[in-house]
C-alpha positions in Angstrom: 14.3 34.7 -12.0 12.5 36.6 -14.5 12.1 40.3 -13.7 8.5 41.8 -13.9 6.5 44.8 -12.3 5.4 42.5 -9.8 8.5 41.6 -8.3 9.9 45.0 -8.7 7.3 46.3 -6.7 7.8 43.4 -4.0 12.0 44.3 -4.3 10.8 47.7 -3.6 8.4 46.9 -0.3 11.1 44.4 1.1 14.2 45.9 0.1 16.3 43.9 2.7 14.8 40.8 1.2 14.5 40.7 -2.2 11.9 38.8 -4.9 10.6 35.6 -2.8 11.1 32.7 -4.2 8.3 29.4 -3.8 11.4 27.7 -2.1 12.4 31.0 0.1 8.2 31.3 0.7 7.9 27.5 1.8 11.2 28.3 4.6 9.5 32.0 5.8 5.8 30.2 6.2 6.9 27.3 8.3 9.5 29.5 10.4 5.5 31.6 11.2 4.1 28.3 11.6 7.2 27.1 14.4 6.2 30.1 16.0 2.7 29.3 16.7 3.3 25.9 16.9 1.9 24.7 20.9 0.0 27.8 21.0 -2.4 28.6 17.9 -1.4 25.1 16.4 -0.6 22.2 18.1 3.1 20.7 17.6 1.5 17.7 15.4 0.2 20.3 13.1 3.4 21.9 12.8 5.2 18.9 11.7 2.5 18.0 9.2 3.1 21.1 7.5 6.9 21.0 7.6 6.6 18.0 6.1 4.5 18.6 3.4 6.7 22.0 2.9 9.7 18.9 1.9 7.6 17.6 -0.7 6.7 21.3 -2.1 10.3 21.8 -2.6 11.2 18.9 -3.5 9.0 19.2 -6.5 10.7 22.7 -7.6 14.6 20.8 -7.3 12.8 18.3 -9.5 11.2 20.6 -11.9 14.2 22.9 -11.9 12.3 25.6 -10.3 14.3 26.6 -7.5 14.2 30.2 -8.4 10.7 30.3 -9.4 8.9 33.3 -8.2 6.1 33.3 -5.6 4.2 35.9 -7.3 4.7 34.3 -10.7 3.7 30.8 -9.3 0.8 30.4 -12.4 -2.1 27.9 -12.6 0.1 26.3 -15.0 3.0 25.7 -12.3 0.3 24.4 -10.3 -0.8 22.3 -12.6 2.6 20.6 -13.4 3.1 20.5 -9.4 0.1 18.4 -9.4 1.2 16.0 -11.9 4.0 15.6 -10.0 2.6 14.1 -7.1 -0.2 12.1 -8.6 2.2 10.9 -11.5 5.9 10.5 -9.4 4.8 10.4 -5.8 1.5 8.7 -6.4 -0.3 10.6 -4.0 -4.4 10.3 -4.1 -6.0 13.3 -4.9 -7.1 14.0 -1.0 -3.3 14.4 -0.4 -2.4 16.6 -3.3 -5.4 18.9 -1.9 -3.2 19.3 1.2 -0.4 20.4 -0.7 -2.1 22.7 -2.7 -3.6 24.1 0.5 -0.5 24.4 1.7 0.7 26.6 -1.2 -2.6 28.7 -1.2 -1.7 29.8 2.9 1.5 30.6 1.9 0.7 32.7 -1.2 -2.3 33.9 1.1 0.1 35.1 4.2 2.9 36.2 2.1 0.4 38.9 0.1 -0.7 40.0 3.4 2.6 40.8 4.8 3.3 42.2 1.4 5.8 40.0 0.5 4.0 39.3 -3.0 2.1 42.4 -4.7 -0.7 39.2 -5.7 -1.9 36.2 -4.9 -1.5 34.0 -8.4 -3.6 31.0 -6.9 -6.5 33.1 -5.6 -8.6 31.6 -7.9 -7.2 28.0 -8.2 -9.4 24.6 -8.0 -8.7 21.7 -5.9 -8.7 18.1 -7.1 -12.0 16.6 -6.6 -12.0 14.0 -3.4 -11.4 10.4 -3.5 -13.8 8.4 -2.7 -13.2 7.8 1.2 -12.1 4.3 2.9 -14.8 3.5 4.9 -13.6 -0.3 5.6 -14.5 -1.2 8.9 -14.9 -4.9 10.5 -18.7 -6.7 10.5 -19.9 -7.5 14.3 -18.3 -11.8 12.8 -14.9 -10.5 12.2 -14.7 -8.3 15.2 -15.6 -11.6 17.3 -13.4 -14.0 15.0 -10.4 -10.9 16.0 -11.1 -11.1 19.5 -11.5 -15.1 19.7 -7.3 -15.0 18.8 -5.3 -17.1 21.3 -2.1 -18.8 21.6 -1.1 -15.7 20.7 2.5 -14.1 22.4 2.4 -11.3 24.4 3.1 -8.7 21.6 0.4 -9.8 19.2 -2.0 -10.7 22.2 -1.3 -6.6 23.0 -2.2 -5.5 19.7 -5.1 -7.4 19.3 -6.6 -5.6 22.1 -5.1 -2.4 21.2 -7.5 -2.7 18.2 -10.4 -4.2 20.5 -10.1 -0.7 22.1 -9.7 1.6 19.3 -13.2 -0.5 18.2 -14.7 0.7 21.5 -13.8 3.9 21.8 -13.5 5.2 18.1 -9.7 6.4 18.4 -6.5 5.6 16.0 -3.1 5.4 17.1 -1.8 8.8 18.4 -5.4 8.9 20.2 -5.1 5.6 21.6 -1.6 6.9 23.1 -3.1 10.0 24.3 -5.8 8.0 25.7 -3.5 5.8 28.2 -1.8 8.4 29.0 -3.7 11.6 29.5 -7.4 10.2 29.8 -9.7 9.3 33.0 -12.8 7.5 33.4 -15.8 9.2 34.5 -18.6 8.0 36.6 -21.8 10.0 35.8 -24.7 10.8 38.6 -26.5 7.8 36.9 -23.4 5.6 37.7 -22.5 5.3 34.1 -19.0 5.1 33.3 -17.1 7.3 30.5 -14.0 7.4 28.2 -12.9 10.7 28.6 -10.0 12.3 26.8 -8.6 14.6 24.0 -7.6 14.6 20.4 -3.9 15.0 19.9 -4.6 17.3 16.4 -7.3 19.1 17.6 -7.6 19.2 21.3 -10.9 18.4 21.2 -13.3 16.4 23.2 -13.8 12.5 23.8 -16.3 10.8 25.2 -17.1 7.8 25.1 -19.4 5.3 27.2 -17.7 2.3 28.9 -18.8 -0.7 27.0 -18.8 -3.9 28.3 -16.0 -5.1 25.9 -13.9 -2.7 26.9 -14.6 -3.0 30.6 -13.0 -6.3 30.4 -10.0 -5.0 28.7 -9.6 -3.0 31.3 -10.4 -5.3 34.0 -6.9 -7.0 32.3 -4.8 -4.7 32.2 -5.9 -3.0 35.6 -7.2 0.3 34.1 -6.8 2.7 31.6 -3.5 3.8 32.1 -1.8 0.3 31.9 -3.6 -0.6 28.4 -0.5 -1.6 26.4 1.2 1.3 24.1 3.6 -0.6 21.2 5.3 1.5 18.2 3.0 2.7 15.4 5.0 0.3 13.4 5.4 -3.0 15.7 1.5 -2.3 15.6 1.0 -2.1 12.1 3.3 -5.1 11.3 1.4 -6.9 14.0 -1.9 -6.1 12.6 -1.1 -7.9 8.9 -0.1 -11.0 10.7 -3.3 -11.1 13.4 -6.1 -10.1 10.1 -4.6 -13.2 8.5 -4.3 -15.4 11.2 -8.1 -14.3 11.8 -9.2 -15.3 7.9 -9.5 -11.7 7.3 -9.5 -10.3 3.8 -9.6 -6.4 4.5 -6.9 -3.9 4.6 -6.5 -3.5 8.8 -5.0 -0.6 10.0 -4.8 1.4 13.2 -7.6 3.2 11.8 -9.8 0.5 11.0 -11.2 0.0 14.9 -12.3 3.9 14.2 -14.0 3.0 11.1 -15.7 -0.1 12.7 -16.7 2.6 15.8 -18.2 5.3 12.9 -19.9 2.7 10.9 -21.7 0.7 13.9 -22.8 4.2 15.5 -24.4 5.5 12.2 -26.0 2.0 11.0 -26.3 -0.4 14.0 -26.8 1.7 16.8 -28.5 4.8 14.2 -27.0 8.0 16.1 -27.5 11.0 14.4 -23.7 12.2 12.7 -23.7 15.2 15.3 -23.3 12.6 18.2 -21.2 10.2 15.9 -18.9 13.2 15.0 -18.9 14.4 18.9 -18.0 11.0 19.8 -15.1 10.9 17.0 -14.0 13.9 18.3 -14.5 16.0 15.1 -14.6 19.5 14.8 -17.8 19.0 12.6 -20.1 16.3 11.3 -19.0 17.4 7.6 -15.8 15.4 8.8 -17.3 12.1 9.2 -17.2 11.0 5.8 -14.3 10.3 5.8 -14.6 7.6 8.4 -18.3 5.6 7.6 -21.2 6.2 5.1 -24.9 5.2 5.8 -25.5 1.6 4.4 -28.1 -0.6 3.5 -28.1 -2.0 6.7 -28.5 1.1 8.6 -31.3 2.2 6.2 -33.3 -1.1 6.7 -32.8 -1.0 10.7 -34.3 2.4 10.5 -37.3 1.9 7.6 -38.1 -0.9 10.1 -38.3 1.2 13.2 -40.3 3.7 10.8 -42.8 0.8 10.4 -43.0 -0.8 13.6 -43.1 3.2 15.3 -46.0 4.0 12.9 -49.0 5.8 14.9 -52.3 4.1 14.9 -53.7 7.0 13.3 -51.5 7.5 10.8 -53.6 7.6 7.4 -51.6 5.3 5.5 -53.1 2.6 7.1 -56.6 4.1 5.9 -56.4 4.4 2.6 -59.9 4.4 0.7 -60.6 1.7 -1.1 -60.5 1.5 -4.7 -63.8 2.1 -6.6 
C-alpha cells in the first residue's frame, strides 16, 4: 500500500494493527456487527450485511485492490466500485446504494474508533433510486388466482399462501413468522385481528380478519397450520400457478404485499400512516416502495369529494355571468 501521513498517523494510533485495509475494514465491521447481532440488530440484519460485505470484497480481488487503503478509499474508488456492480453484477441502482451504505458505516465506525485519521466518503452521493415495482394483482386476477383447482397439494398450498400474503400485506419471511409466532385477536367490538411481528424489524402487525382469509383459515384449522413451503418450492410454484391463471405479471412472494399496499391506498383510500402501520414499516416514507396512488384511487376519492360536498359550499353558488 502506498505510504501517506494519513496512514502513518493510523500506524501510529493502532500500532498493534497496522494501516487498515478496505478488505481488513469490511472483516473488523462485520465481526462489530456479529456482536450486536440479536441484540441491537436482528440476526437477518446481520447476514444481509455479511453478505453484502462478500460482494465489497469481491470487487477489490477483482479490481486488484486487496491492499487498498481505507483511508485512501477516494470518490474515484467509489466510483469504479460502482461500475462494478451496475456493469459486472448488474445490480439496480437501489442495491448499489446498499453497498455504498455499507462502505460509508464502515469508513464512518472505523474514524470513530480511530482506526482511519478521515472519513474519504464523507461527502459521497448515492445513486439516484429506481423507479420502484409497484406490480400488484387487479381485484380480476386475484379472483381468476383464487378460482385455481385441480390443482395438487403443493400448488393448491401456494396458491393460498399468496391469498394470505394478499390479506394480510406480508412476504415470505413474514408469512413464516406469521404461522409460527402470530395470534389472532378478538377486539371488545368482537372484531378479529392478525397480529404478529416483522422478522427485520420487529415491528408491529396488524391486520383485520378479512373474510377471505377467514376461510383460509377455516381450511387449514387456524393460523398456525397455514402451510409453510421453501422460499424456492414457492417461487417455482408461483411461475407455474400465474400462467396457469392467464397472468402476464411478474409474481413473486412479494406481490400479495404489493396487491395489500395498492388496494389500501386506492380502493379502500387509507391514509399512508395506517397503510405503512399495517405494512409494518418503520415509516410512511417506506411505502413507496411497495404502491403509488393511481388514477383509480384519485377518482374514488375526487368522487367522494363531490358526492361529500356541503350544501353550502359556494361552488355551487357561483354568480352568474353578466
Amino acid at each position: 500500500p502506498t505510504i501517506t501521513a494519513g496512514s502513518i498517523k493510523t500506524h501510529l494510533l493502532n500500532p498493534q494493527n497496522g494501516p487498515l485495509t478496505m478488505s481488513g475494514a469490511v472483516d473488523w465491521f462485520l465481526e462489530r456487527k456479529a456482536e450486536e447481532a440479536g441484540t441491537h440488530i436482528s440476526r437477518r440484519s446481520y447476514l444481509s450485511y455479511a453478505q453484502r460485505g462478500r460482494n465489497i470484497k469481491a470487487f477489490f480481488l477483482h479490481a486488484r485492490l486487496t491492499q487498498q487503503l481505507a483511508d485512501e478509499f477516494t470518490p474515484a474508488v467509489a466510483d469504479k466500485m460502482v461500475r462494478f456492480f451496475i456493469e459486472e453484477r448488474k445490480y439496480k441502482n437501489s442495491h448499489v446504494n446498499k453497498h455504498l451504505d455499507l462502505v460509508k458505516m464502515m469508513l464512518r465506525a472505523a474514524f470513530d474508533a480511530d482506526r482511519i485519521s478521515k472519513n474519504p466518503l464523507k461527502r459521497y452521493r448515492e445513486l439516484p433510486e429506481d423507479d420502484p415495482d409497484t406490480t400488484h394483482l387487479t381485484d380480476e386476477e386475484i379472483d381468476r388466482w383464487e378460482a385455481l383447482t385441480d390443482l395438487n397439494p403443493r400448488p393448491e398450498k401456494v396458491r393460498d399462501f399468496l391469498l394470505v400474503c394478499i390479506e394480510t400485506g406480508v412476504h415470505y419471511a413474514d408469512y413464516v413468522g406469521l404461522v409460527r409466532r402470530g395470534r389472532i385477536d378478538t377486539d371488545a367490538d368482537g372484531m378479529q385481528w392478525v397480529v404478529s411481528k416483522r422478522q427485520k424489524t420487529d415491528k408491529p402487525i396488524e391486520v383485520p380478519v378479512t373474510p377471505r382469509l377467514a376461510r383460509l383459515l377455516e381450511k387449514y384449522g387456524g393460523l398456525a397450520r397455514l402451510p409453510v413451503l421453501s422460499n424456492v418450492q414457492v417461487n417455482n410454484f408461483l411461475k407455474v400457478l400465474a400462467e396457469r391463471a392467464g397472468i402476464t405479471k411478474t409474481v413473486t412472494s412479494k406481490t400479495g404485499r404489493k396487491t395489500f399496499a395498492h388496494a389500501r391506498l386506492n380502493a379502500d383510500l387509507m391514509s399512508d400512516t395506517i397503510t405503512a402501520a399495517m405494512l409494518g414499516l418503520s415509516s410512511p416514507s417506506h411505502l413507496g416502495h411497495y404502491a403509488a396512488v393511481r388514477r383509480e384511487g384519485i377518482k374514488k376519492a375526487w368522487e367522494g369529494r363531490k358526492t361529500a360536498k356541503p350544501s353550502g359550499d359556494s361552488s355551487t353558488n357561483l354568480p352568474s355571468e353578466p
